[in-house]
PDB file with one MODEL, atoms N, CA, C and O in Angstrom:
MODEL        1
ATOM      1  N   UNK A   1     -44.484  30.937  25.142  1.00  0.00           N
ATOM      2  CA  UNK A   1     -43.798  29.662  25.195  1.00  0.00           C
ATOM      3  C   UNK A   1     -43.176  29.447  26.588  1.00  0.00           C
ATOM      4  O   UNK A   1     -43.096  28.424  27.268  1.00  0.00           O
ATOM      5  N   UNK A   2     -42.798  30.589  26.794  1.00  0.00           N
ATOM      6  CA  UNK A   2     -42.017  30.603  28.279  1.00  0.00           C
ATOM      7  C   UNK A   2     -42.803  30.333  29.434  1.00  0.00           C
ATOM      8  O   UNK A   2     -42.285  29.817  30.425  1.00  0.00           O
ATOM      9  N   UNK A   3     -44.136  30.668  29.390  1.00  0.00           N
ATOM     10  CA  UNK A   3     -45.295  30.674  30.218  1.00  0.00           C
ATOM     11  C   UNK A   3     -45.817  29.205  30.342  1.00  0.00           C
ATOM     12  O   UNK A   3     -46.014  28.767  31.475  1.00  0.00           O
ATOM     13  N   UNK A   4     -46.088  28.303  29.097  1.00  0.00           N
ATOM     14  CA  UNK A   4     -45.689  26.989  29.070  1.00  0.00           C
ATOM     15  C   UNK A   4     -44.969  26.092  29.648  1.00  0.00           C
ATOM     16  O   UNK A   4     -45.581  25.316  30.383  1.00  0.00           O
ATOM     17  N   UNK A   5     -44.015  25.979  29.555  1.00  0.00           N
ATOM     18  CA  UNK A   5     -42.851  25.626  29.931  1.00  0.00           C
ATOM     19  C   UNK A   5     -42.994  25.713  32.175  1.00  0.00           C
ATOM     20  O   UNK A   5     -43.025  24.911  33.108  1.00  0.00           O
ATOM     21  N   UNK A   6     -43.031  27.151  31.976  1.00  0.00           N
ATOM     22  CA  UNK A   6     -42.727  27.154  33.735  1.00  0.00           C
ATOM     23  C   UNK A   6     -44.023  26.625  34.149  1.00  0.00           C
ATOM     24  O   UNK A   6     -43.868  26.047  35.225  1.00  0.00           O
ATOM     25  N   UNK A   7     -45.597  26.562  33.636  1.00  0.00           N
ATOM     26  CA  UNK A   7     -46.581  26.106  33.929  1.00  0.00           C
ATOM     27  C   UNK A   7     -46.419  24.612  34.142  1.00  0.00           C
ATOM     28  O   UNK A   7     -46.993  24.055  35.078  1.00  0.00           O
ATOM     29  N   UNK A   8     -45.490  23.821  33.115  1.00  0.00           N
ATOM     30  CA  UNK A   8     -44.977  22.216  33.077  1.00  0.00           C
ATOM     31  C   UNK A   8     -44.205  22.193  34.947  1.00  0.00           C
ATOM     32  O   UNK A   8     -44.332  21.567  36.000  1.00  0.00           O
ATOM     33  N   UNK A   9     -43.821  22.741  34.666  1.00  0.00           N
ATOM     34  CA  UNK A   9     -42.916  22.910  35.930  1.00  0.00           C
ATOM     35  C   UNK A   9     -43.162  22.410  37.083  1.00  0.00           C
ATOM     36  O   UNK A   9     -42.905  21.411  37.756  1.00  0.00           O
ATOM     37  N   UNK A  10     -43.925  23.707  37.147  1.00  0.00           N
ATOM     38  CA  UNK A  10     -44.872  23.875  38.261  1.00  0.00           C
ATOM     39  C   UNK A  10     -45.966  22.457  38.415  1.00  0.00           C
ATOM     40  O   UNK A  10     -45.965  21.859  39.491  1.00  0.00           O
ATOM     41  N   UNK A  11     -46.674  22.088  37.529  1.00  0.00           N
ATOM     42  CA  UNK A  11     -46.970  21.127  37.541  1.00  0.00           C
ATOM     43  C   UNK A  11     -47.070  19.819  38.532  1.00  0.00           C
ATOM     44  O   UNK A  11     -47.831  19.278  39.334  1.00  0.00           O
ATOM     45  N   UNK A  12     -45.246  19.632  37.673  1.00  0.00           N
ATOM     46  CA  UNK A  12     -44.581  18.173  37.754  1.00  0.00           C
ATOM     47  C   UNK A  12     -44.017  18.669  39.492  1.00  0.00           C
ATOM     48  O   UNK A  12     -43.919  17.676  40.212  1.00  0.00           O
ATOM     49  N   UNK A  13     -43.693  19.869  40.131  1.00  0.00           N
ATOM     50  CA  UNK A  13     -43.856  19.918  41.334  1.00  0.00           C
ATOM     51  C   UNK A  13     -44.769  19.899  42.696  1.00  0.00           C
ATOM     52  O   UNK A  13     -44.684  19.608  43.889  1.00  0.00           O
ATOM     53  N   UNK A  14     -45.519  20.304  41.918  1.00  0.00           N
ATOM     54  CA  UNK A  14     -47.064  20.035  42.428  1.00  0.00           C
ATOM     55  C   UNK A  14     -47.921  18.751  42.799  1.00  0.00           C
ATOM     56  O   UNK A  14     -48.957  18.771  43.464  1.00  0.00           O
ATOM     57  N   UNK A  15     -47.243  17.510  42.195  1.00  0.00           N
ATOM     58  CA  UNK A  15     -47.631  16.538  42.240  1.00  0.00           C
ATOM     59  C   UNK A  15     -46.838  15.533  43.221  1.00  0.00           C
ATOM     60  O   UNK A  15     -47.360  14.506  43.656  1.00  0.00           O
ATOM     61  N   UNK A  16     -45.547  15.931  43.517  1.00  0.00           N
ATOM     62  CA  UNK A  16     -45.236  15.135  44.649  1.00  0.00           C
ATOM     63  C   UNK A  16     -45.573  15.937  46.373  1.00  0.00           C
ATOM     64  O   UNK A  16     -45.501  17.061  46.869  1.00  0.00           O
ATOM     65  N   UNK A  17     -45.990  14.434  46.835  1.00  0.00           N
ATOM     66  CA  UNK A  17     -46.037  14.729  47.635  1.00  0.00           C
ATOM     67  C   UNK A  17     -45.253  14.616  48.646  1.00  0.00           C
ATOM     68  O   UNK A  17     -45.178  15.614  49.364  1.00  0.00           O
ATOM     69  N   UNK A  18     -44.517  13.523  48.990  1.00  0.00           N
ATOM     70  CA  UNK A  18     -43.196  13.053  49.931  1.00  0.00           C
ATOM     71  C   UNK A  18     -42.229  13.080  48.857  1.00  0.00           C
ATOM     72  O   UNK A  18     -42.579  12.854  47.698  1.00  0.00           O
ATOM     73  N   UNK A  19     -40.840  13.384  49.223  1.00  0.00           N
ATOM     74  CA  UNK A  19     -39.544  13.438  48.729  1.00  0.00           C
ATOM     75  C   UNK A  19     -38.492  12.829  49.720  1.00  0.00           C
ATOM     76  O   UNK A  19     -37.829  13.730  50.235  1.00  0.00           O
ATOM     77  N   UNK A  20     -38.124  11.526  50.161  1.00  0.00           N
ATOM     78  CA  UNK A  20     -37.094  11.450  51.078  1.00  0.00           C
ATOM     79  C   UNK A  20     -36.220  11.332  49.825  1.00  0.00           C
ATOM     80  O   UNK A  20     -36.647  10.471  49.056  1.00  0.00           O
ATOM     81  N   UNK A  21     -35.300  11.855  49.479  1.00  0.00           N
ATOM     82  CA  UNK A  21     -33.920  11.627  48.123  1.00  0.00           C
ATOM     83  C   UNK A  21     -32.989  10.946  49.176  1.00  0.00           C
ATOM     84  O   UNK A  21     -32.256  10.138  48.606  1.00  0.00           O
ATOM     85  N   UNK A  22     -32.768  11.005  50.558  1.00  0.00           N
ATOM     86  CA  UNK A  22     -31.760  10.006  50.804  1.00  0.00           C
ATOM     87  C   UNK A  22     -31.902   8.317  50.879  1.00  0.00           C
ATOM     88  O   UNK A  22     -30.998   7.482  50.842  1.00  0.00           O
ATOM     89  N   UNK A  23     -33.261   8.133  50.990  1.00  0.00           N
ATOM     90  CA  UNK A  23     -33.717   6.561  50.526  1.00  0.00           C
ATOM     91  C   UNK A  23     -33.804   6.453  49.022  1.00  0.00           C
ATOM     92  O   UNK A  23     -33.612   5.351  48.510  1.00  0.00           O
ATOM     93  N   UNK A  24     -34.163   7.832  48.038  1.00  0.00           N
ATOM     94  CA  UNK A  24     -34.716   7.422  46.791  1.00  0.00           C
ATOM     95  C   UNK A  24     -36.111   6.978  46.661  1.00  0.00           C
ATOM     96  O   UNK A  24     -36.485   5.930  46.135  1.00  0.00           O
ATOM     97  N   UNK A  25     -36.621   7.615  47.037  1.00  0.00           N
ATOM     98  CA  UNK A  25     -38.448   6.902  47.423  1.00  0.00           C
ATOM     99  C   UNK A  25     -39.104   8.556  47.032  1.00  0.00           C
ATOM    100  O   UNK A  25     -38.915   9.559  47.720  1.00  0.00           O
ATOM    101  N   UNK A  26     -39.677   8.504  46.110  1.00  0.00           N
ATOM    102  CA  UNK A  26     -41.236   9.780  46.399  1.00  0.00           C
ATOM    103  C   UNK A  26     -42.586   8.949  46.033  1.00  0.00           C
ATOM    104  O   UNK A  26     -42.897   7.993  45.323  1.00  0.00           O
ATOM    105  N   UNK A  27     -43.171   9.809  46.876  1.00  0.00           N
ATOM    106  CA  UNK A  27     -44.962   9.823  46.644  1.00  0.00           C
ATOM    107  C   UNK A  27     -45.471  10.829  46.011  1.00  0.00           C
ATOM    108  O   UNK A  27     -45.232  11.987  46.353  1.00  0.00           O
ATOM    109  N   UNK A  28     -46.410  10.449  44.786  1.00  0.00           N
ATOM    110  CA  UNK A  28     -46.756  11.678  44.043  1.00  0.00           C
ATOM    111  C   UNK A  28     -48.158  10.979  43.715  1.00  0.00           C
ATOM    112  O   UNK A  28     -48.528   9.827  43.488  1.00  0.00           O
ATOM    113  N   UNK A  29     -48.698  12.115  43.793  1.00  0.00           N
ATOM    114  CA  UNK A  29     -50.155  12.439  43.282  1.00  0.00           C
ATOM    115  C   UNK A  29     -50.306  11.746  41.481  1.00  0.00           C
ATOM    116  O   UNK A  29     -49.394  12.024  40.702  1.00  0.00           O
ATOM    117  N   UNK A  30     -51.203  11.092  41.110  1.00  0.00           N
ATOM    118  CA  UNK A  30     -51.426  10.423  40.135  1.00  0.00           C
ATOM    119  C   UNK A  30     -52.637  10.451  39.191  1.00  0.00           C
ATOM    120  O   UNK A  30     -53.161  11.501  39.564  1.00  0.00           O
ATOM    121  N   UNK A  31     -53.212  10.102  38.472  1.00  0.00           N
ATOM    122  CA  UNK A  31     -54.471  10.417  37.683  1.00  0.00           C
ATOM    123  C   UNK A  31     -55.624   9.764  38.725  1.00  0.00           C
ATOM    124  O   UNK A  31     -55.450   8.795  39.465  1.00  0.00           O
ATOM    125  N   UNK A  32     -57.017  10.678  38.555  1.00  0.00           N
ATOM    126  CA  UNK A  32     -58.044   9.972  39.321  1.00  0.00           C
ATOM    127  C   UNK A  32     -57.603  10.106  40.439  1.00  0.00           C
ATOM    128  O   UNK A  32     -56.753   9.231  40.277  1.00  0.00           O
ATOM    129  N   UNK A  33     -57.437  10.416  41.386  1.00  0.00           N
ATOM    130  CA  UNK A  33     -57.309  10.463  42.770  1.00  0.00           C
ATOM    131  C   UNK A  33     -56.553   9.818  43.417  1.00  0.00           C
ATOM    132  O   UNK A  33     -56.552   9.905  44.645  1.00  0.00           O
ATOM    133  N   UNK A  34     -55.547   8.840  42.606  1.00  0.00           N
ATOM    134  CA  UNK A  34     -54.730   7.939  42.776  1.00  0.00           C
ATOM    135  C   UNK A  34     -53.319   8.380  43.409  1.00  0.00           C
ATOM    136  O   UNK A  34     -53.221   9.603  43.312  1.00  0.00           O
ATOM    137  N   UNK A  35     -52.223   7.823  44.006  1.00  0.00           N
ATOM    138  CA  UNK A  35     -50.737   8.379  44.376  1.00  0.00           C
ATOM    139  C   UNK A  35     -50.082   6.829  44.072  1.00  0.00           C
ATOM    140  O   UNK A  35     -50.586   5.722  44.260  1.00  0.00           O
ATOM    141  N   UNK A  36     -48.553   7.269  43.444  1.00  0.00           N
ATOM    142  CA  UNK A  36     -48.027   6.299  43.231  1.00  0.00           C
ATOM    143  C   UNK A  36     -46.609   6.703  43.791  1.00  0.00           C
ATOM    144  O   UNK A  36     -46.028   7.782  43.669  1.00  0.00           O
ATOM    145  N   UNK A  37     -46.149   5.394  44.529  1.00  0.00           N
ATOM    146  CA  UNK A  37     -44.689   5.323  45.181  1.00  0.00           C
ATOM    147  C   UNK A  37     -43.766   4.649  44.346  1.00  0.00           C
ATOM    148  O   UNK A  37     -43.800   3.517  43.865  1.00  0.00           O
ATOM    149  N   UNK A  38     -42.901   5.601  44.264  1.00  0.00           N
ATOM    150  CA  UNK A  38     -41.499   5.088  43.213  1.00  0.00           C
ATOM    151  C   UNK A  38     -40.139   4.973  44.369  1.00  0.00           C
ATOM    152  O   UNK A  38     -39.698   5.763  45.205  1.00  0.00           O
ATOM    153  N   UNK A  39     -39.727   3.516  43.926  1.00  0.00           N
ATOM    154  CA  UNK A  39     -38.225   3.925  44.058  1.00  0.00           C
ATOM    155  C   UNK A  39     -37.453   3.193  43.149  1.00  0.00           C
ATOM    156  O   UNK A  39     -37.733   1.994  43.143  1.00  0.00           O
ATOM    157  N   UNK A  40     -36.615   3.522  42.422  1.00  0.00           N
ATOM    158  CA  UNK A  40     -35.897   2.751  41.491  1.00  0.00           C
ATOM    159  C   UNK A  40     -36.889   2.787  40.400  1.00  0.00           C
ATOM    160  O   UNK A  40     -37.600   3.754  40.127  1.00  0.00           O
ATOM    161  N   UNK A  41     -36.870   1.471  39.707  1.00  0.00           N
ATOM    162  CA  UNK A  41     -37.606   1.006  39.299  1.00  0.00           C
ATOM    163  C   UNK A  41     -39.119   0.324  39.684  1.00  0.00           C
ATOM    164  O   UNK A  41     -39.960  -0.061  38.872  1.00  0.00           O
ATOM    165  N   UNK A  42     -39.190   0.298  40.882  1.00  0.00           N
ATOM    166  CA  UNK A  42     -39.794  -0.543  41.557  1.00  0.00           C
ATOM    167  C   UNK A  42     -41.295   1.090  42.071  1.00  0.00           C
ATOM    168  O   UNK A  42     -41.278   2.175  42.651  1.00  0.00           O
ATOM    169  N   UNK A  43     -42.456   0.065  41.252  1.00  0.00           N
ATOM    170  CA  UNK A  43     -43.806   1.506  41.126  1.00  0.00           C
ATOM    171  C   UNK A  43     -44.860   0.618  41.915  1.00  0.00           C
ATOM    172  O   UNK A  43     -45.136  -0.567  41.727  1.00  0.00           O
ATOM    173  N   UNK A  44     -45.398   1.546  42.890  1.00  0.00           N
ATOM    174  CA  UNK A  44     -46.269   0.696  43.443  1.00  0.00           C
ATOM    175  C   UNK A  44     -47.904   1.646  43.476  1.00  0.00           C
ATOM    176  O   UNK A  44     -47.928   2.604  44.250  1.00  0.00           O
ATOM    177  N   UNK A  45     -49.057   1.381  42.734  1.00  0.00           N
ATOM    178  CA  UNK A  45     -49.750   2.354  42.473  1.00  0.00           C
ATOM    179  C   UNK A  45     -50.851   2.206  43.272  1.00  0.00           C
ATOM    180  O   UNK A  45     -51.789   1.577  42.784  1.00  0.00           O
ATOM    181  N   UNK A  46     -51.010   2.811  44.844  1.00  0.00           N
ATOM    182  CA  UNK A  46     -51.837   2.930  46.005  1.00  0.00           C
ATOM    183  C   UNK A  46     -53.314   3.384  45.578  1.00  0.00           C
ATOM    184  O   UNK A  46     -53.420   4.270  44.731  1.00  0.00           O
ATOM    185  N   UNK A  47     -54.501   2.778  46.166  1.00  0.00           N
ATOM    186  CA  UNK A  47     -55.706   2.884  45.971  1.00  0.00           C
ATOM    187  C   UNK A  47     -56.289   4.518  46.438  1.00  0.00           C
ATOM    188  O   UNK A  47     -55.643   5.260  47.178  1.00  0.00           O
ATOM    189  N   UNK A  48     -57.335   4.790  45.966  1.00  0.00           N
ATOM    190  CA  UNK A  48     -58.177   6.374  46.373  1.00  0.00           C
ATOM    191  C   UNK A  48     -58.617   6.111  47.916  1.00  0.00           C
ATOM    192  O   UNK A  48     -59.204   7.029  48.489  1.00  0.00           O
ATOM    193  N   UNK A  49     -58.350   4.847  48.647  1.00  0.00           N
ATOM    194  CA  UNK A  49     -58.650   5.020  50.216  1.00  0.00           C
ATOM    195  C   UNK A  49     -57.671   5.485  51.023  1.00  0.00           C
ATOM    196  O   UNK A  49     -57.875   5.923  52.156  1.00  0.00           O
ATOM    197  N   UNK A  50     -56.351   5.392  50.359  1.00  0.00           N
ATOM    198  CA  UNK A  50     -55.136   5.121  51.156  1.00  0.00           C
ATOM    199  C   UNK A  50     -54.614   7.328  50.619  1.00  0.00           C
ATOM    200  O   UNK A  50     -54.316   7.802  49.523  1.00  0.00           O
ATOM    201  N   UNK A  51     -54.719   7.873  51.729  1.00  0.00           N
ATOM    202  CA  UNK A  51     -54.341   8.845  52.219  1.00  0.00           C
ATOM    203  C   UNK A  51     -52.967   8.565  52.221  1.00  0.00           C
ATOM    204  O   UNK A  51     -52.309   7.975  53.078  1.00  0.00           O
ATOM    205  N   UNK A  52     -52.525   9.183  50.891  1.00  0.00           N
ATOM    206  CA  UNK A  52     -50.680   9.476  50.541  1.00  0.00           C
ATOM    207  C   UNK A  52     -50.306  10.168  51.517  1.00  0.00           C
ATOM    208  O   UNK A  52     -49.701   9.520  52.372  1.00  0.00           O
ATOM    209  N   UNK A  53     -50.498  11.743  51.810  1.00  0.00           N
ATOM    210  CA  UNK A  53     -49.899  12.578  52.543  1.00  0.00           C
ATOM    211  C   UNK A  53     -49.816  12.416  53.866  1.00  0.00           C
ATOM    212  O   UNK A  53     -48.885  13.083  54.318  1.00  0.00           O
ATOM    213  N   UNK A  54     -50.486  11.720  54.798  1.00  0.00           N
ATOM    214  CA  UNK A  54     -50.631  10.692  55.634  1.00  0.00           C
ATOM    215  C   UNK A  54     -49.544   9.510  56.244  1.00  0.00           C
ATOM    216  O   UNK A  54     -49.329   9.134  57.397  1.00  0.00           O
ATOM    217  N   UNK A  55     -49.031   9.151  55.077  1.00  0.00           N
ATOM    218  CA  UNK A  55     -47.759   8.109  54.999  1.00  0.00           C
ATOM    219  C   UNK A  55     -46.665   8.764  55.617  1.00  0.00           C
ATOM    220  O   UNK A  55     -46.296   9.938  55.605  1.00  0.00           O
ATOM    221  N   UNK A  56     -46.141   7.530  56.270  1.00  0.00           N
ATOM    222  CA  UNK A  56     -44.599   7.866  56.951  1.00  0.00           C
ATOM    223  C   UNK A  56     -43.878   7.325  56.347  1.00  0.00           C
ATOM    224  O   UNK A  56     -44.477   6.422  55.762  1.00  0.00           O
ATOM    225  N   UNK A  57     -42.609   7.334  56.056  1.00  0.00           N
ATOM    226  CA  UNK A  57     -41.381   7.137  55.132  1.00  0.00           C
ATOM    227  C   UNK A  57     -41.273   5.034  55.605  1.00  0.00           C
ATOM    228  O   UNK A  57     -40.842   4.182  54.829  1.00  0.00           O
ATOM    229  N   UNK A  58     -41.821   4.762  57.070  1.00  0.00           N
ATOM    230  CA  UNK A  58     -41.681   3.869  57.828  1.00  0.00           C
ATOM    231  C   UNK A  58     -42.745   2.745  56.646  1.00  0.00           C
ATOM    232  O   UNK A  58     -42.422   1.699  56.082  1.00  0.00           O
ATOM    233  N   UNK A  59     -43.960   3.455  56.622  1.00  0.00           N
ATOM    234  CA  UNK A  59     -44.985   2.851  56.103  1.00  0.00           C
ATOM    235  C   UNK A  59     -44.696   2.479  54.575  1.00  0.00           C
ATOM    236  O   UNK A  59     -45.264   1.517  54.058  1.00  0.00           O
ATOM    237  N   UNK A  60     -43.745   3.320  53.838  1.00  0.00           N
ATOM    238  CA  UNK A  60     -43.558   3.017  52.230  1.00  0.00           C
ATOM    239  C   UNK A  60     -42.982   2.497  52.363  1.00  0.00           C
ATOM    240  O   UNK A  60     -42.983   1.657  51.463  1.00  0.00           O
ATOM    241  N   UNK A  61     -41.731   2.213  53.558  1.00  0.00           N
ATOM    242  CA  UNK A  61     -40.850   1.120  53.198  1.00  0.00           C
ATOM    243  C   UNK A  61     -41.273  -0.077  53.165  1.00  0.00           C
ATOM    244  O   UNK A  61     -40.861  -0.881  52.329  1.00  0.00           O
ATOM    245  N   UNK A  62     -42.051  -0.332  53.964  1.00  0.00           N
ATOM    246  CA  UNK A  62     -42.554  -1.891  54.448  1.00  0.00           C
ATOM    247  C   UNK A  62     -43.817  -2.259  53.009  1.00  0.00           C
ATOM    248  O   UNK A  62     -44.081  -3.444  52.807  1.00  0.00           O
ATOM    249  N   UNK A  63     -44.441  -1.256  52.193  1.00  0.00           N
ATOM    250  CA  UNK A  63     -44.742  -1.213  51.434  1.00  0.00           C
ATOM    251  C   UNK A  63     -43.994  -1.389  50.010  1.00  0.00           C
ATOM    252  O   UNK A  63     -44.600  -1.633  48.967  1.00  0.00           O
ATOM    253  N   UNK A  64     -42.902  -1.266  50.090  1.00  0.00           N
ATOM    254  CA  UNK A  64     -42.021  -1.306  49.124  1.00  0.00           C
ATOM    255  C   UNK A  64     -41.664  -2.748  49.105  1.00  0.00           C
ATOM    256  O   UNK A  64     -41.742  -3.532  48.160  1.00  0.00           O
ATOM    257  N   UNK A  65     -41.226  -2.973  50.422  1.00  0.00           N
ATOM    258  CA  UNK A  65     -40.559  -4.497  50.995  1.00  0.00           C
ATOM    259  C   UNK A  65     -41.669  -5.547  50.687  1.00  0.00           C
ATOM    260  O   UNK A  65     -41.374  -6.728  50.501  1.00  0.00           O
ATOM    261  N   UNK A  66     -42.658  -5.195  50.647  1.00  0.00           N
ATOM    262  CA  UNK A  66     -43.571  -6.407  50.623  1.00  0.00           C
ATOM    263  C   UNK A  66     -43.640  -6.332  48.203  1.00  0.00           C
ATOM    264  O   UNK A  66     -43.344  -7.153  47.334  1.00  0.00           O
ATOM    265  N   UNK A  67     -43.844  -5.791  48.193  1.00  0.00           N
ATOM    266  CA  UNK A  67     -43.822  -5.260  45.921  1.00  0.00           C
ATOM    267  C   UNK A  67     -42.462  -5.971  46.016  1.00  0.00           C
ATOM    268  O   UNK A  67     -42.585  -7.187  45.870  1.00  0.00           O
ATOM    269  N   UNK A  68     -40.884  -5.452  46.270  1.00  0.00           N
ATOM    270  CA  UNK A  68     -40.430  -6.063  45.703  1.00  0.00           C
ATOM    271  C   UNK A  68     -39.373  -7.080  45.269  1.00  0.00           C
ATOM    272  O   UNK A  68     -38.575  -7.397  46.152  1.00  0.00           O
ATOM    273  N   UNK A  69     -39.227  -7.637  44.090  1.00  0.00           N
ATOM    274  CA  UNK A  69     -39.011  -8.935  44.063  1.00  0.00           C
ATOM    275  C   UNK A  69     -37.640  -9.338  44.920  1.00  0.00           C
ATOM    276  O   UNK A  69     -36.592  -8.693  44.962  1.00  0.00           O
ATOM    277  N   UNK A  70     -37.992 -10.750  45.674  1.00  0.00           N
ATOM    278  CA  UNK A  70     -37.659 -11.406  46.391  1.00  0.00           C
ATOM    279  C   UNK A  70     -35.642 -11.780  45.909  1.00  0.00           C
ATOM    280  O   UNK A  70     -35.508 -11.979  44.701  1.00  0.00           O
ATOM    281  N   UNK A  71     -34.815 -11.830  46.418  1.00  0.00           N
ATOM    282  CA  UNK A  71     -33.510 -11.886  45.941  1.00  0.00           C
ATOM    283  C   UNK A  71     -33.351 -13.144  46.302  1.00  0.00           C
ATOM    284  O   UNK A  71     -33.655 -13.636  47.389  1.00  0.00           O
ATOM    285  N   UNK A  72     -32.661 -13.897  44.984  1.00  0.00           N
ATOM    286  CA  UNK A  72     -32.518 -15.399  45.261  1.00  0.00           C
ATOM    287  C   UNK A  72     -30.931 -15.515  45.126  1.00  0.00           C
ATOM    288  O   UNK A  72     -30.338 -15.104  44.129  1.00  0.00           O
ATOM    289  N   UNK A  73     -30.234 -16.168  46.320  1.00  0.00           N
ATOM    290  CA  UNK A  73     -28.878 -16.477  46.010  1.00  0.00           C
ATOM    291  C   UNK A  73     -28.315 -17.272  45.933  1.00  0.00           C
ATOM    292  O   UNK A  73     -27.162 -17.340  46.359  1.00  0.00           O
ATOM    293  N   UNK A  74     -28.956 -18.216  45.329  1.00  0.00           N
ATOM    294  CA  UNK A  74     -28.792 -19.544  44.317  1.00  0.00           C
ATOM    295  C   UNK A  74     -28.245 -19.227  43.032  1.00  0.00           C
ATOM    296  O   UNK A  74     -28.922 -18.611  42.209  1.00  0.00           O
ATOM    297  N   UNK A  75     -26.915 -19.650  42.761  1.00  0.00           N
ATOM    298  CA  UNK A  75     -26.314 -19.584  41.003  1.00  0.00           C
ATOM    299  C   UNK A  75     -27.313 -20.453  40.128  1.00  0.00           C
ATOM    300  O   UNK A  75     -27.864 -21.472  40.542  1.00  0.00           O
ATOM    301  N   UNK A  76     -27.479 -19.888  38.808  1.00  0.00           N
ATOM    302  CA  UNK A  76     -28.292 -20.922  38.060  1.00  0.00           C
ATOM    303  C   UNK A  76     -27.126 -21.521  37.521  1.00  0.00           C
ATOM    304  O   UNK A  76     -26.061 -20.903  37.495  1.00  0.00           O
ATOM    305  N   UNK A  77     -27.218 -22.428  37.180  1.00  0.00           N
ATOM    306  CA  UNK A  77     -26.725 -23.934  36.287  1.00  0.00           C
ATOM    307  C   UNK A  77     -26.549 -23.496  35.307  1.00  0.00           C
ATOM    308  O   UNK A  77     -27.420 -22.796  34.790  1.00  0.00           O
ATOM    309  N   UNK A  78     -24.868 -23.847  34.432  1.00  0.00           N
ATOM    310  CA  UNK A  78     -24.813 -23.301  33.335  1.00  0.00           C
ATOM    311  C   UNK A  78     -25.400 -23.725  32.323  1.00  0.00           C
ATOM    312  O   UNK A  78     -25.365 -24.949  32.197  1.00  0.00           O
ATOM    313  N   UNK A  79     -26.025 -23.055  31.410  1.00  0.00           N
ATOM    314  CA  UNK A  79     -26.340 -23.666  29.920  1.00  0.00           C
ATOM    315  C   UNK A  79     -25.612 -24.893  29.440  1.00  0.00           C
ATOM    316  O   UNK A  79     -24.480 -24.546  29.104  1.00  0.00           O
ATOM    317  N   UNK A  80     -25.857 -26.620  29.212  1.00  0.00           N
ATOM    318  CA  UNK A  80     -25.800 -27.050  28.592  1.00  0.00           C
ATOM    319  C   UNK A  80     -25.493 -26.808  27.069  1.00  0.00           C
ATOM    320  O   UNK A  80     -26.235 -26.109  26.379  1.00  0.00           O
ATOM    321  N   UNK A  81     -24.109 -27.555  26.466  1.00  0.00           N
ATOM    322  CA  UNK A  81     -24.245 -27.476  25.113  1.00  0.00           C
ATOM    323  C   UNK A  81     -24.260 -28.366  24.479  1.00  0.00           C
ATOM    324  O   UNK A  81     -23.887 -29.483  24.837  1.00  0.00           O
ATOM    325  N   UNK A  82     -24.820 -27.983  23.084  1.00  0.00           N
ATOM    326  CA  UNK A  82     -25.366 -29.527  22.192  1.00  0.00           C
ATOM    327  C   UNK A  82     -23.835 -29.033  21.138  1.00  0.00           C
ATOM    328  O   UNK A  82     -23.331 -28.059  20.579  1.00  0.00           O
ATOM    329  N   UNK A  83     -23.622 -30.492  21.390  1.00  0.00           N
ATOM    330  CA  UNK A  83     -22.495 -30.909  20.116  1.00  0.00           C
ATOM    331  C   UNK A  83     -22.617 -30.297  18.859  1.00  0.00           C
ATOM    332  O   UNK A  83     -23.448 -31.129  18.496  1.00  0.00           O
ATOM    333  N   UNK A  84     -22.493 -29.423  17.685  1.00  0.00           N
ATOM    334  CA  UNK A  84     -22.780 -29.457  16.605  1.00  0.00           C
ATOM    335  C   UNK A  84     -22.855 -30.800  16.057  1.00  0.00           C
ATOM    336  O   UNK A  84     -21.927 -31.470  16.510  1.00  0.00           O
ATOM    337  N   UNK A  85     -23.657 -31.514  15.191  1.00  0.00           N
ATOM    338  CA  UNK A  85     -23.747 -32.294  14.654  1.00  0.00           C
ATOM    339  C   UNK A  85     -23.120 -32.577  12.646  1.00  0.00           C
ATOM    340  O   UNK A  85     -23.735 -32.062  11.713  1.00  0.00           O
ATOM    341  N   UNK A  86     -21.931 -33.409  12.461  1.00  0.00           N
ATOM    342  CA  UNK A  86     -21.605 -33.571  11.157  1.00  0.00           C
ATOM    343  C   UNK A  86     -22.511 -33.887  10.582  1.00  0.00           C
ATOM    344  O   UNK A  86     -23.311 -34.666  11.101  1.00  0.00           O
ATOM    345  N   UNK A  87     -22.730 -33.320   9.117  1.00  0.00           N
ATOM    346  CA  UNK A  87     -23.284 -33.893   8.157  1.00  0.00           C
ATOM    347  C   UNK A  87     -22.133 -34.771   7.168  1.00  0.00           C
ATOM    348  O   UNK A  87     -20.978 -34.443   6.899  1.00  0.00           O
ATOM    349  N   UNK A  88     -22.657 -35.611   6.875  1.00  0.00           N
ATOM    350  CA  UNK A  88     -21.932 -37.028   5.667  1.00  0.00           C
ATOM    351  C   UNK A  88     -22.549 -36.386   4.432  1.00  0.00           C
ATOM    352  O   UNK A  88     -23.457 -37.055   3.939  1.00  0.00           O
ATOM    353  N   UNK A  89     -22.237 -35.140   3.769  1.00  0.00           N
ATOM    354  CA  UNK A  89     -22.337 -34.942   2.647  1.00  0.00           C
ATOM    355  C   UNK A  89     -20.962 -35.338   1.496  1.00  0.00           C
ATOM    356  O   UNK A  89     -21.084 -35.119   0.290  1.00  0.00           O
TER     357      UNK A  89
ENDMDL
END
């Protein structure tokens, strides 16, 4: 069981490839030949041409910046409310 376990391990270490933890950004190796860049929430899943290990921290950012969503700082408009309406029962 124990042999299990550290084999998981090993694994799930094995598969990244970049770690900057002071941006919050890794690159890790993915199914099919694939690498996918995480930060946050925000997953961006790079094609089998694009040489992960290759990447500079410079290059995911601007990669990141372009995925994700755009910040709007416009308040929305409050909800409208409808009157309850009496019934004449």
């Amino acid at each position: 069981m124990n042999e299990l376990i550290e084999d998981k391990q090993q694994k799930e270490i094995d598969k990244v490839i970049h770690d900057w933890k002071a941006e919050g950004i890794k690159v890790e190796k993915a199914r099919w030949g694939r690498s996918i860049i995480t930060k946050g929430k925000i997953k961006i899943e790079l094609s089998k041409d694009i040489d992960a290990e290759k990447l500079t921290l410079t290059q995911v950012q601007e990669l990141i910046e372009k995925k994700a969503p755009k910040k709007n700082n416009r308040k929305k408009a409050p909800a409208k409310k409808t009157a309850a309406k009496k019934s004449n029962s």
